[in-house]
C-alpha positions in Angstrom: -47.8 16.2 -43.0 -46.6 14.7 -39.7 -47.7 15.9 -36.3 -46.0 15.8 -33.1 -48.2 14.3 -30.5 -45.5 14.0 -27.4 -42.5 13.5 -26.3 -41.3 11.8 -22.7 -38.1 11.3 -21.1 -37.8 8.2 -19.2 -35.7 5.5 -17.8 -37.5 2.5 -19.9 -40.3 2.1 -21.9 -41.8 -1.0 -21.9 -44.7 -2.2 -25.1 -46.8 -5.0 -24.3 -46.7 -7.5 -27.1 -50.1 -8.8 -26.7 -52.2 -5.2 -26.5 -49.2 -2.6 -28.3 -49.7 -0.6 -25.0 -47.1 1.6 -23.9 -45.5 1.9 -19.9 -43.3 4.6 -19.9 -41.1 4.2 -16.2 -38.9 6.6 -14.4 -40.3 9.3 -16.0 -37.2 12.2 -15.5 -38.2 15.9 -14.8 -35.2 16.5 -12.2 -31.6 14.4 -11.7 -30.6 14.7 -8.5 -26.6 13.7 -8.4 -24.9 13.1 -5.3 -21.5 13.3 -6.5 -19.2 16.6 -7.2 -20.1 18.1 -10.6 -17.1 18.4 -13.4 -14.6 21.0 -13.4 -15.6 23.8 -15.1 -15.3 23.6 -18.6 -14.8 20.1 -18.6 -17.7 17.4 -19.7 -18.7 14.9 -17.1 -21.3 12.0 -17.6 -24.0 10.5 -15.5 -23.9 6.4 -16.1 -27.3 6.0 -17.0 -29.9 5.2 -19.9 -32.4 7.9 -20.3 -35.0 7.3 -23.4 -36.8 9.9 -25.1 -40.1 8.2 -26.5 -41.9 10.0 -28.9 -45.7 9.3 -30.5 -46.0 10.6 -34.1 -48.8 11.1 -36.4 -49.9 11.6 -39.9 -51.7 15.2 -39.7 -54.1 14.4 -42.2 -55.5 10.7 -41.4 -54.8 8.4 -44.7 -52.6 10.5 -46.0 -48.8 9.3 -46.1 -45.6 11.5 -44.9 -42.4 11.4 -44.7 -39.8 13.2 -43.2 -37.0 13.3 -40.0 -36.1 14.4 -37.1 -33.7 15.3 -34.8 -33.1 14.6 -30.8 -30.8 17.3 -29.4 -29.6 17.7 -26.0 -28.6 21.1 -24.9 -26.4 21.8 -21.9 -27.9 25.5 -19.7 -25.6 27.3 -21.7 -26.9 25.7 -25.1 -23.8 23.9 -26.1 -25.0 20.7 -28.0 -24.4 17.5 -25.9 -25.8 15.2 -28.2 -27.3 15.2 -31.2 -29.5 12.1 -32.9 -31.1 12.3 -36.3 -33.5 9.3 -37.6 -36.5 8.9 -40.2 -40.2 9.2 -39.4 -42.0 7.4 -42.1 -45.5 7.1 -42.0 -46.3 5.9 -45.1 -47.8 2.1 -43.9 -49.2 3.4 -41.0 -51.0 6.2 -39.0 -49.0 6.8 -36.4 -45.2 5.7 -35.2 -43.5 5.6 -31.7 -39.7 6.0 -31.7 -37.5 5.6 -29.2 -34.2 7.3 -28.9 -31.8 5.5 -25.9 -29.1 7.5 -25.1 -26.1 5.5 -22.9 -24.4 8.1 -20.6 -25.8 11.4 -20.3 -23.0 13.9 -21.0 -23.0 17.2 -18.7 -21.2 20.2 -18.1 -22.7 21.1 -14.3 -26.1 21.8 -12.4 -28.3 23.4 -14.6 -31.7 22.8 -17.0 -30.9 20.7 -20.2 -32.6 20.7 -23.1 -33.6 18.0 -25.2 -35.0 19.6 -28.3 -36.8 17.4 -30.9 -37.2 19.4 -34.4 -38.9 18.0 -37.6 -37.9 18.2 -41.0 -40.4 17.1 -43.8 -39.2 15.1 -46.8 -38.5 18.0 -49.9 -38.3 20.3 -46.9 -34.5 22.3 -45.8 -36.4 23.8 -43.0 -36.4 22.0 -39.3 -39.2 23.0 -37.2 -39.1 22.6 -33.0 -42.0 20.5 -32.0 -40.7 20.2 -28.5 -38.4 21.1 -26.0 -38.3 18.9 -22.4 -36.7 20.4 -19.4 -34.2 18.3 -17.4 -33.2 19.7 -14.7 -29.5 18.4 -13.3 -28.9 19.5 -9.6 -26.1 18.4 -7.3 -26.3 17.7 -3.6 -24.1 17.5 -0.8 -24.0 14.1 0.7 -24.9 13.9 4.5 -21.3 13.4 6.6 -21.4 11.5 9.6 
């Protein structure tokens, strides 16, 4: 079994060579965009990176799994935006850190996003959601004068 330990969203993410420790920066909650927002109906996107790291475990210590998952963000009105899937194996080791960099964030307005990370065990059809982070896109006037 593999277990779901978290899940960040961040600007970079940063592993020291020497000790393996990990510095998660810019840690995003709230995007604050001082631009207009896209017509509606159309798709706009903010020229950034945003990474989602995530820290994965075997369940059952010594015990090897396999499996995938999938990074999906969802716009306030749950159209997909974007949609990653890639492997989790834990079969040489205990626990794995991925790290899914996604180059332009594409939006549809102000509103919370969604990036759902779901899990699907290897002989398993079923994916399960092990997390859901909040990203909340807001728009503000700029100052004139």
């Amino acid at each position: 079994m593999i277990e779901h330990i978290w899940s960040v969203v961040c600007g970079r993410a940063i592993v020291d060579q020497q000790t393996n420790s990990l510095t998660l920066v810019d840690v995003m909650e709230q995007l604050e965009i001082g631009a207009p927002p896209p017509s509606e109906g159309e798709r706009g996107v903010l020229p950034m990176q945003v990474i989602v790291a995530t820290l994965w475990r075997q369940k059952e210590l010594g015990t090897p799994a396999k499996g995938a998952y999938s990074l999906e963000l969802k716009a306030p009105d749950d159209t997909e935006m974007f949609k990653q899937i890639s492997d989790v194996d834990l079969t040489a080791h205990n626990r794995l850190r991925t790290f899914n960099a996604i180059n332009g964030i594409p939006i549809l307005g102000p509103g919370t996003y969604r990036f759902q990370i779901r899990l699907r065990l290897d002989g398993q059809e079923d994916w399960i959601e092990v997390s859901s982070l909040p990203l909340e896109v807001v728009y503000v006037q700029a100052n004139s004068g």
